[in-house]
N, C-alpha and C positions, 0 to 999 in steps of 0.2 A: 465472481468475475474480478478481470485485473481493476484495483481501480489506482486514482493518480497518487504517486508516492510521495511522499510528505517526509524533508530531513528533519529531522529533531534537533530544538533549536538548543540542546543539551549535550545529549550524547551523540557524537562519531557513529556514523553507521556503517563500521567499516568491519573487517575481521575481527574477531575476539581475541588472535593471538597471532601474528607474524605469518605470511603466507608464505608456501614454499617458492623461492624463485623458481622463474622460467628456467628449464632444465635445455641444460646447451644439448645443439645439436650443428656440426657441423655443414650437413646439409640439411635442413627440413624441407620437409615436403608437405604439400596441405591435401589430405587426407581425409575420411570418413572417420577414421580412427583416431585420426591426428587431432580432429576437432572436438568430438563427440567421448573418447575413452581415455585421453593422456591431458596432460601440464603443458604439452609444447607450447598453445597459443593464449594460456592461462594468464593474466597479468598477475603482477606481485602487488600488493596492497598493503596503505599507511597501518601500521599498527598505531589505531587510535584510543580515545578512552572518553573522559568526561571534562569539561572543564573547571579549572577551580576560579573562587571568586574572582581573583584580579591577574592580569597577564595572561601572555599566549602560554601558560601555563596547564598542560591537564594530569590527570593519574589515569593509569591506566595497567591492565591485567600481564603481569610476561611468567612463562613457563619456569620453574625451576629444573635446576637439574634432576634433584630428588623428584624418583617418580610417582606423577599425582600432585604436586603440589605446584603452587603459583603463588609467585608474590605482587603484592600492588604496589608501583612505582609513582614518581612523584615526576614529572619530565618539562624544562622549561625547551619548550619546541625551538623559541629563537638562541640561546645559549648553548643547547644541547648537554645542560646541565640534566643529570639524574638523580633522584634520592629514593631509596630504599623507603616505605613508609613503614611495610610490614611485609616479614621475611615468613614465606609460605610455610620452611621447617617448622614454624611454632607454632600453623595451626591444628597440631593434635585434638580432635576432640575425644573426650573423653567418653562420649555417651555409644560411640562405634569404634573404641579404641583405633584409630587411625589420624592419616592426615587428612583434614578436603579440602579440596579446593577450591579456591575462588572464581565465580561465574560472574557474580555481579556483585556491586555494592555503594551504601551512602555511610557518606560521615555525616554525624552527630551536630550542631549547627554551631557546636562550643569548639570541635575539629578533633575531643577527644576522645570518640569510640566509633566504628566503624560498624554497621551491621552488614553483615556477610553472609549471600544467599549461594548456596552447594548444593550438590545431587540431586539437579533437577530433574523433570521429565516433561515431553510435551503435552500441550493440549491442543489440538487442534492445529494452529499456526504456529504456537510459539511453546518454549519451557517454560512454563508459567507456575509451575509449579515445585516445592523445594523443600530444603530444610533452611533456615536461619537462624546463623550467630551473632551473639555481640563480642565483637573484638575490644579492649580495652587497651587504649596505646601506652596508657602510662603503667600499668601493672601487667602488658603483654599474658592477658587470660584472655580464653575465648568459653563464653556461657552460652551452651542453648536456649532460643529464644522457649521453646517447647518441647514438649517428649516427641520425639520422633513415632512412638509405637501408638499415638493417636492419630496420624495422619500425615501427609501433605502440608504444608503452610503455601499461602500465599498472598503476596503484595507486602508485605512487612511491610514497618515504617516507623520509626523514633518519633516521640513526640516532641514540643519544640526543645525542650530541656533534655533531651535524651533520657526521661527515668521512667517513660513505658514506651511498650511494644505492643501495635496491636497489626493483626493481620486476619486472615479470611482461611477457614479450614471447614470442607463440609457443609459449604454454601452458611455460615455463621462467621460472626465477627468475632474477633478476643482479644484481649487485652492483656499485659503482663506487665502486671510492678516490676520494673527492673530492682529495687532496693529490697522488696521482699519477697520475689518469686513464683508471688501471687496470680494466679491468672482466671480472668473474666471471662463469662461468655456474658456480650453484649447484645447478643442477640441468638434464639434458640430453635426458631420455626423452620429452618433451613432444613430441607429434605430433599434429595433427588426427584423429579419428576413436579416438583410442586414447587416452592420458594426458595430464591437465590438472594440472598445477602449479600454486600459489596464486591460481586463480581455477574459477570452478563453470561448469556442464553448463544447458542452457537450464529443467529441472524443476526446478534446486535456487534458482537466481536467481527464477524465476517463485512460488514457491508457499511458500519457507524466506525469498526476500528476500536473499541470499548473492549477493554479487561480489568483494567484495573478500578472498582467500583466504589474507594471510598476517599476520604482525606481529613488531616485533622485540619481543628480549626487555627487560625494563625497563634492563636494565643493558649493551643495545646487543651484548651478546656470542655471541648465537644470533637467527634466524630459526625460528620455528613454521609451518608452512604444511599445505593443505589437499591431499592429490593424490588425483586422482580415476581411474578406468578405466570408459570409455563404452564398449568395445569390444564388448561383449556387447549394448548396447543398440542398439534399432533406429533408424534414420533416419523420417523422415515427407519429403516431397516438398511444397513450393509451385510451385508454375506461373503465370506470367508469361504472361497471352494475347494481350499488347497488342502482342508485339511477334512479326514475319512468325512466326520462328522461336519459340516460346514457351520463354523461358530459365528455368529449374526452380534453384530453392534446395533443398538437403536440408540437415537439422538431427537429432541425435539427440532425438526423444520419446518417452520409454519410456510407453506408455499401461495401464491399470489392467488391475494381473494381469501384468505385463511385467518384464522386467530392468531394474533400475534400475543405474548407475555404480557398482562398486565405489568404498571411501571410506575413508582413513584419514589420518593426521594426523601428520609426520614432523619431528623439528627438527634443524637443519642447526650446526653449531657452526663457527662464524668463523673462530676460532683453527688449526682442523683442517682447515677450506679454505685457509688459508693455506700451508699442508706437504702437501697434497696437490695433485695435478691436479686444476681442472674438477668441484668437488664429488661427489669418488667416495664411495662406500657410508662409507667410515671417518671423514666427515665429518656423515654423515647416520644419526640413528635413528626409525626408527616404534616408536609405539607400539603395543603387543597390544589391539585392541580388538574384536577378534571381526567386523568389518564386511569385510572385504580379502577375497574369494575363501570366504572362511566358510562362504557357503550358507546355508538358513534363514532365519526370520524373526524368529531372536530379538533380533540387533543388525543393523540395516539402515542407518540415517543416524545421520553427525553431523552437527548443526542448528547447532551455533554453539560457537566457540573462543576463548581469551583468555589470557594472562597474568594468573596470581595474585598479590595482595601476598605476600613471604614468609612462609613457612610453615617453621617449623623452620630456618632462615635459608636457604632457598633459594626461587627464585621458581617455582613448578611452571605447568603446561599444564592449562587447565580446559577443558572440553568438553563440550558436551550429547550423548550416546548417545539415539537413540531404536529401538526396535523398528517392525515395519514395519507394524504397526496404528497406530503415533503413539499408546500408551496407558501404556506404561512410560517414564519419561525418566531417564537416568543422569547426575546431575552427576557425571565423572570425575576427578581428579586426575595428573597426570602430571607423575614426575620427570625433569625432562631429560637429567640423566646419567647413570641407570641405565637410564631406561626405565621402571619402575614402574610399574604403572597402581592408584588409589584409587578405591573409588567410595566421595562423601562424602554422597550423600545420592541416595535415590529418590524419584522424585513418580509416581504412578499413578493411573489415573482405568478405572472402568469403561467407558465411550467414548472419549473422542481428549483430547490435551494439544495448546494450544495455544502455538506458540513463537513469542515474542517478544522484543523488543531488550531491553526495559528489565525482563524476567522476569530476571535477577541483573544485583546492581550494589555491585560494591566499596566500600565506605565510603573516604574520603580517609585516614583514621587506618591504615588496611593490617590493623586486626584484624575487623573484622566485615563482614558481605553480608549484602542483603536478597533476598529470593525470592519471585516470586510465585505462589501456586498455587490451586488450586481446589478442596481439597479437602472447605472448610468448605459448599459449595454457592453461593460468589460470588469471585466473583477479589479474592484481598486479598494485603499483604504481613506477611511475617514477619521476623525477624532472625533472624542467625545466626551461632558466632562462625565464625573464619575456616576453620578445623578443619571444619566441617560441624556443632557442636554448634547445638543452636537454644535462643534466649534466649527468643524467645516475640511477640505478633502483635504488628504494628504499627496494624492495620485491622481490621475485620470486624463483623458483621452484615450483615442482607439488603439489600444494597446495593451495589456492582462498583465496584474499583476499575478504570478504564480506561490509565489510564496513572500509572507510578511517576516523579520524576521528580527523588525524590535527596535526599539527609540534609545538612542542618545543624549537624556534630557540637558544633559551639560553641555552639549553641543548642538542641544536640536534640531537633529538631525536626524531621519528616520530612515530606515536600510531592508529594500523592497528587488526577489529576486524578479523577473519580469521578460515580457514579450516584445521592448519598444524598438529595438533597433530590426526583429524578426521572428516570425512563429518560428523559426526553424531553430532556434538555439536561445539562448538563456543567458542573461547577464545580471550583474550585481548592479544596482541603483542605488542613489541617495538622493534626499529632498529633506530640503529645507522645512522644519516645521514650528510652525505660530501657534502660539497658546490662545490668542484672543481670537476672536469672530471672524470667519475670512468664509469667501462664496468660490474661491477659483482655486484650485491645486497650482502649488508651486511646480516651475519645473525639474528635470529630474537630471542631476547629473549620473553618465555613466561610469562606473569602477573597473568594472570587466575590461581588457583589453584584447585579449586574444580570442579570435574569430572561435567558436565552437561551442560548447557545452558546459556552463560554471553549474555543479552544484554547490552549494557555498554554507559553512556551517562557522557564524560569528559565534567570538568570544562574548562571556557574561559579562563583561564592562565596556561591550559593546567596540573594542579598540583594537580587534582583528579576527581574521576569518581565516580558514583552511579550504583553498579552492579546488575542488575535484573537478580536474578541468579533460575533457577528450575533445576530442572530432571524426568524424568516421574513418579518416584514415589514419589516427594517431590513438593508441589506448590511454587508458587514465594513468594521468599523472596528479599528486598531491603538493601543492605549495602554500608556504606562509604568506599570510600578508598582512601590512596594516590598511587601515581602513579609507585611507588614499588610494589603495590598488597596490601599492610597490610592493613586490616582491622582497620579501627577507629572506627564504631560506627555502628548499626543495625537501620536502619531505619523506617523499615516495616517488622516483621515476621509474618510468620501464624503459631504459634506454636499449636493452638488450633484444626484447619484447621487437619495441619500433626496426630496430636496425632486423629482424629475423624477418621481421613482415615485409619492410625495403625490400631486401632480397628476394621475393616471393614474384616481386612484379604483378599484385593482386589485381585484378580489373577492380576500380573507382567508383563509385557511389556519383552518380552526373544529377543534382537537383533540377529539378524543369515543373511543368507544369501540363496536368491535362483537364479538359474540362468535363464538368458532372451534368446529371441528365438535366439540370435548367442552364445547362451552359455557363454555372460558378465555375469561378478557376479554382482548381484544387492542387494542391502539391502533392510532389510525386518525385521519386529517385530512379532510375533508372542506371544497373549493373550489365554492362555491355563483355562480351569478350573481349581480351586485349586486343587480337586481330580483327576486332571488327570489320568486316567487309561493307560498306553500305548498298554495296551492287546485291548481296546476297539476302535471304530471308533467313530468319532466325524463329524458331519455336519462344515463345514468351511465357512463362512461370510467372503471376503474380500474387506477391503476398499481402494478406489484408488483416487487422483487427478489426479496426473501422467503428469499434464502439465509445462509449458517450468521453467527451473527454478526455481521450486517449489519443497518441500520436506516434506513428511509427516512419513519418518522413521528419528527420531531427538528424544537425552536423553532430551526432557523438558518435563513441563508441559502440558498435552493435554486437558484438562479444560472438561467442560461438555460433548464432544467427544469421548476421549476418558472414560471415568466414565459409555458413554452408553453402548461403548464396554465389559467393564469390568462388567458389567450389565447382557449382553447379554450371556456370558461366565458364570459369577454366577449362574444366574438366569433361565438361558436356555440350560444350558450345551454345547455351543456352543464354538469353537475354531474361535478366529478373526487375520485374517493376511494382513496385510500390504506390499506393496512392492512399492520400486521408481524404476521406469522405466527408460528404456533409455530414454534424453531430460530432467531429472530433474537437481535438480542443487546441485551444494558443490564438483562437482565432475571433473571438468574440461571443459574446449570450446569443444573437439568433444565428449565428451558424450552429454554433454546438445545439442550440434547439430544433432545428428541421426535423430531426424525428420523433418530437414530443408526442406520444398516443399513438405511434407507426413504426414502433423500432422493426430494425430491415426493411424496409420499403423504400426509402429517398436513400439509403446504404449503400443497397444494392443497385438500385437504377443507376447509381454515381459508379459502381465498379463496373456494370454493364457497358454503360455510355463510356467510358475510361478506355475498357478494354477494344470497344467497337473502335473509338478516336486511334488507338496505337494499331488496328487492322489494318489502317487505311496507309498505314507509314509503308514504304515501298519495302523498307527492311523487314520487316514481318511476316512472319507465313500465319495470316490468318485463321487458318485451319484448327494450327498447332497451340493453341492459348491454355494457359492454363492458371488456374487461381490454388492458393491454400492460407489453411488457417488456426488457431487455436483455439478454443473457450470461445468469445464471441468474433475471433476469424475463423474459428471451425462451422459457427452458425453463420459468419457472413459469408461463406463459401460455399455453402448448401445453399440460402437466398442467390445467389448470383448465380450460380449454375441453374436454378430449377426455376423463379421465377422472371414472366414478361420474354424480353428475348435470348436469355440465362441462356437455353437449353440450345442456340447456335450460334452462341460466341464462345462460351467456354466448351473446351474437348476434353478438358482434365482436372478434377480434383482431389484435393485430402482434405479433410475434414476433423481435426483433432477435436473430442472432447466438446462437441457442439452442443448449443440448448437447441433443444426441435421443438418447441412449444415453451412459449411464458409461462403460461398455466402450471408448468412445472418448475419451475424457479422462486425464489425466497419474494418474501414480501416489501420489505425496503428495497434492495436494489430494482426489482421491476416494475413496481408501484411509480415510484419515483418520475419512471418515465411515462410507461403504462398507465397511471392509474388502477383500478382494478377490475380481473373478467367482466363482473356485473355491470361494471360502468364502461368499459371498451369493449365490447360483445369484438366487433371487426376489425380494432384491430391487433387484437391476439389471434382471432383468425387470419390475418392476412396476414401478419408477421411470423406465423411458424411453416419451416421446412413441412414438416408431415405434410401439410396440407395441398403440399406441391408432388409427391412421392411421384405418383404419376407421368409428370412432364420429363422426368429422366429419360434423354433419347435413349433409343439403343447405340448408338456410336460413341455414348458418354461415357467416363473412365471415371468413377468416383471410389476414392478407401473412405473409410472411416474408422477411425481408432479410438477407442476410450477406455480407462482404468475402471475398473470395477468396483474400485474400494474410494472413489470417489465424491466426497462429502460436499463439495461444491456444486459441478455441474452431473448430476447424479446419470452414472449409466443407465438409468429408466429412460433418460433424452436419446440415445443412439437405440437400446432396443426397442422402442417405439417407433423411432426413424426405421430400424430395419424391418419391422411388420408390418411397418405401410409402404416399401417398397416390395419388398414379398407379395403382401398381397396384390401389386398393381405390377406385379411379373416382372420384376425389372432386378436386371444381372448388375451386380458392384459387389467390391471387396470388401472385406471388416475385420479388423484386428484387436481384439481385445489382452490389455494386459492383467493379468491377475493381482489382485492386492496391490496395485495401484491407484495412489491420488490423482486429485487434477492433473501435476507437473510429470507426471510419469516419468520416472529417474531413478538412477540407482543402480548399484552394480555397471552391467553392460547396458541395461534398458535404452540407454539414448542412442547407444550405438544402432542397436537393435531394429530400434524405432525408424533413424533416420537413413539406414540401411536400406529400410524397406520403402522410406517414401520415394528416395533416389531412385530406386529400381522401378517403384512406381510412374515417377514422372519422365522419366528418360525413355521409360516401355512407351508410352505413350503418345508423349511429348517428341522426341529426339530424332532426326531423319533415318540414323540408323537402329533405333526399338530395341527391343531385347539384345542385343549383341551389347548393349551399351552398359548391362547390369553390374549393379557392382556384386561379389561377393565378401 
């Protein structure tokens, strides 16, 4: 499922290389095609990279002329100064007689050797997978870390002196003398289907965000890593139709109520691989952490690991421990040469704890870490010193922090992105922070000034940021700043972009509010025709996700999405409304919890009751309503049609790629909320579509679409939804895309897709039906 996106307080998460600009058009026109198969409404995007230590300073990847190569440039964003660091021509490598190119890469912590990851492929989400060089800057050579014709590498990583290499090949760890070429296996048990070495199981990458599985220690003299046992868990099966033979991929997915990977957390000492063979046990300790073969549910996962500053002058192993509800979270402690295990602090929540990156964060000084948690009833931060003692908040009142993003100890000043001026948009904060013992959070000055949507990614000496800023009727633009807010310099605008959309005269994004079935206010958008008539009734399209956390009433950018809407509204004289339901997020711990142990059920009553409230408007032809959705809008759109008074409010839906039973869903993200079958017998029953098949009128218009090669929400959710409407006689459409993912895309696919829902909703929906199809 989508979950909430997290910037990297490191790398730019922007294009890899230079987007193409928006391609002129004298007249555009906003089209299914225009939106869905071309660049016309495409923005252009910062060509970003990584930042260096000091200054608005980053390097970052650009194309060479020669083809196939790329060179890494050195760029001071506010001078507009460039340097050449390393010119792509000279990376020949020798072991595939050619040049490659640069994907990603780190410097050496001296700045004089570059490790350099090429020819990747993906896994699942990402390229995770490669070859890697060492680039040497002063004697411009490039050394493979590995033989290529052994595998795959992945994660590379310089130790702190830059003179090994170790990385993950074959679910095992290795290490390489960079001085003699020597290369370790540090660990040997690593086999498909059974044990993974510093990298994760496809539930824990999907739903924790986890791949990269190991780290050295600050002092370069140990490895920490993550080793898993999937062997108890089950496989799932994809199927390939397209081809005579249908070639079938199997993947372990432990699904809810199931065995998950055993998991524990082992560090490897250098010095004792040295005098031993091949990383044998006397070189390697786990920690005792109750997860390994245990049993029960009281330590299930660890969520995230790291190196501590020292403590007592040694560096220990920190660790998130969760239980298998996700409600208890153990920050641990671990000595590496004893083993010890500390636990320095618990955070527990009556419902579920959410884990994420920037939920602890070392201070640069090595004595204190901040923490995020929930305890106050809004996600804020605290201090703490390194001990685990706590100095007291940094944040708080009714108002979420969203993302942390790092202390200032020179200035004491801490830089938190957040909710306080409006769930509907995003702005940068500062607060003042005290080292000694304090009971009340300072207040928070705001940075942000322009009304809409700051994503914000500060520099590492904390003394500027690059603001990724939109609002629904403006695309993103990229600007410098320092840490006052003042603008220095424009990075990236679409000014071309903005002035084509001007011209378009698009019907407007109108914020309002409707209320949910306890009568909360809930926010809500509502896209009107430009001519609105208010004497006249209009058919209403509403679009939902509506799941945990998630927010789709926000002043940004809504990219191709929203453009369709606006489309839909233009083009078909249709009114498109929005609303976030109880359980979404920006809005506090017991809103986003209403549906703890009932996901869909307080969802859908709220889109019910929504859409009844917008019946009653003189402007609406009640008849004519209609909802859609994706992944858990595709499931909140089945809920909402089929259950309570679902089946005479709504006349029309699409259903994209929907779960129709928990039961069939991975074990973290549904647990989380669920708990497990055994322990919610009702409400996994009451929260799945299937169990509604039934109550589909006959005058109801339902599609459903789902990809087939789908590893997420697995097309077993939609052919089971179709056999329980089958067998309960009941007429709707269904489109399945072949050898497609969740995101169905590609080629023409979206055109394809969204071709069809048009035609769909406008059949339906529209006062004049089918004449209104598009081809």
């Amino acid at each position: 499922m989508i979950r909430r996106a997290v910037l990297s307080l490191v790398v730019l998460l922007v294009l890899p290389f230079p987007s193409e600009p928006v391609r002129a058009q004298d007249d555009p026109e906003l089209t299914l095609e225009s939106i869905h198969a071309s660049t016309t409404f495409r923005p252009s995007s910062f060509q970003g990279g990584k930042w260096t230590d000091q200054g608005p300073v980053i390097t970052y990847i650009e194309p060479a002329d020669t083809a196939d190569a790329t060179h890494l440039l050195r760029y001071n964003l506010r001078t507009d100064e460039q340097t050449r660091v390393i010119d792509g021509t000279n990376l020949h490598a020798d072991d595939v007689d050619r040049l490659v190119p640069i994907e990603d890469y780190t410097f050496s912590e001296s700045g004089d050797k570059v490790l350099i990851y090429t020819d990747s492929e993906e896994v699942w989400r990402a390229n995770t997978k490669g070859y890697y060089y060492v680039y040497d800057l002063d004697t411009q050579t490039l050394t493979p870390v590995s033989d290529r014709d052994e595998g795959y590498q992945m994660f590379a990583k310089f130790n702190p002196s830059a003179t090994k290499v170790a990385f993950v090949r074959h679910r095992n760890l290795h290490v390489v003398d960079l001085r003699t070429g020597t290369e370790t296996a540090l660990t040997t048990d690593g086999e498909d289907g059974t044990i993974i070495n510093g990298t994760f199981d496809w539930v824990y990458e999907e739903e924790f965000g986890l791949r990269d599985g190991w780290k050295w220690s600050p002092d370069g003299e140990r490895i920490a890593f993550f080793k898993l046992d999937e062997s108890g868990t089950r496989s799932f099966p994809l199927m390939n139709n397209t081809t005579r033979y249908p070639d079938i991929t199997r993947f372990r997915y432990p699904k809810a109520g199931e065995q998950n990977s055993e998991i524990k957390i082992g560090v490897i000492d250098l010095a004792a691989v040295d005098t031993t063979a091949q990383g044998q046990p006397q070189a390697t300790r786990y920690f005792d952490t109750n997860t390994w073969n245990a049993g029960g549910r009281t330590h299930e996962y660890l969520a995230r690991m790291g190196w501590t500053p020292e403590v007592d002058g040694t560096h220990r192993v920190w660790m998130y421990r969760l239980n298998r509800n996700q409600n208890v979270l153990d920050l641990l402690y671990c000595h590496p040469e004893t083993g010890e295990t500390e636990q320095v602090l618990q955070h527990t929540q009556d419902t579920y704890i959410d884990v994420t990156d920037d939920k602890l964060t070392y201070l640069d000084g090595g004595e204190h870490f901040v923490f995020l948690s929930e305890r106050s009833g809004y996600n804020h931060a605290s201090l703490y010193r390194v001990d685990g003692t706590e100095v007291g908040p940094l944040t708080g009142g009714a108002w979420e922090v969203t993302q942390f993003h790092g202390v200032n100890e020179d200035a004491s000043t801490a830089y938190v992105t957040g909710t306080r001026d409006t769930s509907l948009e995003r702005h940068l904060y500062a607060a003042d922070v005290s080292f000694t013992p304090h009971e009340t959070a300072p207040s928070v000055r705001k940075v942000t000034s322009r009304p809409g949507w700051h994503a914000l990614n500060l520099s590492a000496d904390h003394a500027y940021y690059i603001d990724r800023h939109s609002t629904t009727d403006t695309p993103p633009t990229w600007t410098l700043h320092d840490v006052s807010g003042e603008r220095l310099t424009t990075l990236q605008a679409n000014d071309a972009l903005e002035e084509r959309l001007d011209s378009l005269d698009l019907p407007r994004k109108q914020f309002t509010s409707l209320p949910g079935a306890d009568d909360t206010s809930l926010n809500a958008y509502v896209i009107k025709p430009q001519d609105f008539d208010p004497s006249r009734s209009y058919p209403v399209l509403m679009y939902v996700y509506g799941g945990p956390g998630v927010q789709t009433v926000t002043n940004q950018w809504g990219g191709p999405r929203q453009l369709w809407h606006q489309y839909l509204a233009r083009a078909h004289d249709m009114v498109v409304v929005s609303v976030d339901n109880r359980g979404t997020g920006g809005r506090g711990k017991a809103f986003q919890d209403v549906p703890y142990q009932r996901l869909g059920q307080p969802e859908s009553a709220d889109q019910i009751h929504a859409a009844q409230a917008l019946a009653d408007s003189a402007w609406v032809d009640a008849d004519n309503i209609g909802i859609w959705g994706w992944s858990y809008g595709g499931y909140m759109t089945l809920l909402s049609m089929l259950r309570e008074e679902g089946p005479s409010t709504f006349d029309t839906g699409v259903s994209v790629a929907p779960v129709t039973d928990w039961r069939l869903y991975d074990t973290i993200y549904t647990e989380r909320y669920m708990s497990t079958p055994d322990q919610n017998a009702d409400g996994y029953e009451n929260g799945a579509p299937q169990a509604y098949a039934d109550r589909l009128r006959d005058d109801q218009n339902l599609l459903i679409v789902h990809g087939d090669d789908d590893d997420n929400v697995h097309f077993q959710n939609s052919v089971q939804m179709v056999n329980q409407l089958q067998s309960a006689n009941k007429q709707f459409r269904f489109m399945m895309y072949p050898t497609h993912e969740h995101g169905i895309a590609g080629g023409q696919t979206r055109l394809h897709l969204f071709t069809m829902i048009t035609n769909h909703v406008t059949e339906h929906l529209s006062p004049d039906g089918a004449s209104q199809h598009t081809e």
